[in-house]
N, C-alpha and C positions, 0 to 999 in steps of 0.2 A: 274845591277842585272840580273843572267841568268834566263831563265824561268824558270829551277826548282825550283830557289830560291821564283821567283815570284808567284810560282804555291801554295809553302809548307807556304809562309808567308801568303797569301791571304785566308787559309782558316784553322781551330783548326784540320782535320781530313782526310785529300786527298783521301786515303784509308779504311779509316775506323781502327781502331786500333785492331781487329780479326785477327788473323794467319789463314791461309789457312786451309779450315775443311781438303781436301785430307791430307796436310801433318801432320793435327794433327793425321789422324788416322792413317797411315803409318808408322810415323818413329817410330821405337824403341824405345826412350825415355830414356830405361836403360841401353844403352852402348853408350851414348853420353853425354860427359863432357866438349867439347868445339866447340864453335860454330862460323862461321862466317856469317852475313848478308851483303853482298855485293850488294851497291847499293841501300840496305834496306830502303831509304826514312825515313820515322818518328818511324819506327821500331818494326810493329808489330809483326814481328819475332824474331826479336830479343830480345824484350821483355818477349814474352811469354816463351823462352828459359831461359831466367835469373829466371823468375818466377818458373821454374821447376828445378833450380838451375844449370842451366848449365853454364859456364862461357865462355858469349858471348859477339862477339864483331861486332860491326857496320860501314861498310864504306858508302860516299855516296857521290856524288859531290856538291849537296846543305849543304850549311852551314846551311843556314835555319830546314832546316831537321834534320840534325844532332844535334843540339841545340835543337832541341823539343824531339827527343828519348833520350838524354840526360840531360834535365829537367824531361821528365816523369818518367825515371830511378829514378832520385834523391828523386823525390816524392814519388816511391815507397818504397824507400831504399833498390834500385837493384845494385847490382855490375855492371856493363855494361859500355865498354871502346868504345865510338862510336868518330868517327873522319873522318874529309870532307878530301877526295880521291879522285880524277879522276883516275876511274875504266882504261883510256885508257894507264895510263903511272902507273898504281898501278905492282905492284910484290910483288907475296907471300912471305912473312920474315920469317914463322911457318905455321904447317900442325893442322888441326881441325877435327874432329868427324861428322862433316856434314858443307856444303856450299850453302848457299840459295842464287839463281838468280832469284828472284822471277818478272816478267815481267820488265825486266831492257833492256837483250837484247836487244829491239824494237828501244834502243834509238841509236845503233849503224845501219852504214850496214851490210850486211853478212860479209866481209872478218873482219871486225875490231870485230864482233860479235865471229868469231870464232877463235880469238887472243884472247881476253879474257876468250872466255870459257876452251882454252889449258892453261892459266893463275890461272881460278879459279879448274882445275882438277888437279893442281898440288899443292895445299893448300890442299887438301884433303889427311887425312893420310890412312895407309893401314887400313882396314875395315871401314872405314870413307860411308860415303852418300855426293852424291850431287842432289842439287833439284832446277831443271828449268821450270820456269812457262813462257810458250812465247805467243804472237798472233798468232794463222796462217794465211798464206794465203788461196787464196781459195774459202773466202765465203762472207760474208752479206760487211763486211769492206770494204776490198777490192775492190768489186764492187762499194759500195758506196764512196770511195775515187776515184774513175776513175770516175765516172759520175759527179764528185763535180769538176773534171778540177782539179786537184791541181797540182802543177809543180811536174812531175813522176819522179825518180831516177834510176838506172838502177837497177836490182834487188830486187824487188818488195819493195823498199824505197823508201817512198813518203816525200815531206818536207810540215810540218804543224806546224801552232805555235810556228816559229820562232827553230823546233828541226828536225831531223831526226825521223820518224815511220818507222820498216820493218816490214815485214810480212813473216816468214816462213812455207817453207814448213816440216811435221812432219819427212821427211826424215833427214833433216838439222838439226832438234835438233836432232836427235838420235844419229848425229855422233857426236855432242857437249856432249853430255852423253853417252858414249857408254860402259857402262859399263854393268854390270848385273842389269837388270831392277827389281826393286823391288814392283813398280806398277803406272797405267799409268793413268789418265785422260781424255779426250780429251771431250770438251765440247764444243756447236755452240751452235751461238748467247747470249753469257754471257752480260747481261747489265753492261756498264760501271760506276764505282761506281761515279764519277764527274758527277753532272749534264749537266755541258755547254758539255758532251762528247756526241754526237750524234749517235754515232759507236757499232754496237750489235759486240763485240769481238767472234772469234772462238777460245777457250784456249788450249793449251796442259800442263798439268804437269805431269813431269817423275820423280820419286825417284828414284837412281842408286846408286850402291854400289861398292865401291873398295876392289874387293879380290886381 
């Protein structure tokens, strides 16, 4: 079983089942009819999208995960097509209204991070959104993953729990969304929603637009 699997079976709610307050109040809502959540874990984004009747769909490399956004769908009597993907060998098949990478990144290093994100910006159709939520470097984390020893990576990728962590910096995402910034985020020291997570995250989220 991989850790994620291990992470999403181990506990009813990883994340918490809440969509991100920024992007609730950001995105448009009335010119978006289809959706993808990429990586989306147990899907509270993707949920909240079906909820507002958008027809969304869910990848994610835990099975685990994907079977729980997918029972909670069926509970609700949500349309929502969710299905286990490894985001590293996934390719866009159809273009969508908006693409959520909602703190996924992290689990790659930069060069495979920015292979996916030229991946997930090409799912995005014309007037479409794309919305990345990453860690930065830089701050509380960071520091405290160098003084904890943990085996360093090169590019500020550290290996912990058996997975890959990076840490960008806000230059690196911007290029991964470089699009027309629709509105930014950037938050230090966000308590992480896991408890056993010890780590005050510094977040960025950018909503971008394809003109």
């Amino acid at each position: 079983m991989s850790f994620f699997d291990t992470l999403y079976a181990g506990s009813e709610s990883v994340y918490g089942e809440a969509p991100d307050a920024f992007l609730v109040q950001h995105l448009p809502l009335g010119g978006v009819r289809s959706a993808l959540d990429a990586g989306g874990g147990e899907g509270r984004h993707a949920l909240w999208l079906a909820r507002a009747g958008v027809a969304a769909e869910l990848i994610d490399s835990s099975e685990a995960a994907v079977e729980r956004c997918a029972s909670r769908a069926r509970e609700a009597g949500l349309a929502l097509h969710a299905s286990a993907v490894d985001l590293r060998s996934w390719e866009p098949q159809r273009s969508y209204d908006i693409v959520i990478a909602a703190i996924v990144l992290h689990a790659f290093k930069i060069a495979r991070a920015v292979d996916v994100a030229e991946r997930l910006r090409r799912a995005v159709a014309p007037g479409g959104y794309l919305y990345l939520s990453v860690h930065l470097a830089g701050g509380a984390e960071e520091r405290m993953r160098r003084e904890a020893a943990q085996e360093e990576r090169a590019e500020r990728s550290f290996f912990a729990h058996h997975h890959i962590k990076t840490l960008f910096t806000e230059e690196e995402v911007r290029a991964m969304a470089p699009w027309e910034l629709v509105a930014k985020e950037r938050v230090e020291g966000e308590r992480c929603p896991r408890p056993e997570c010890p780590y005050p995250h510094d977040v960025l989220r950018l909503l971008t637009v394809r003109r």
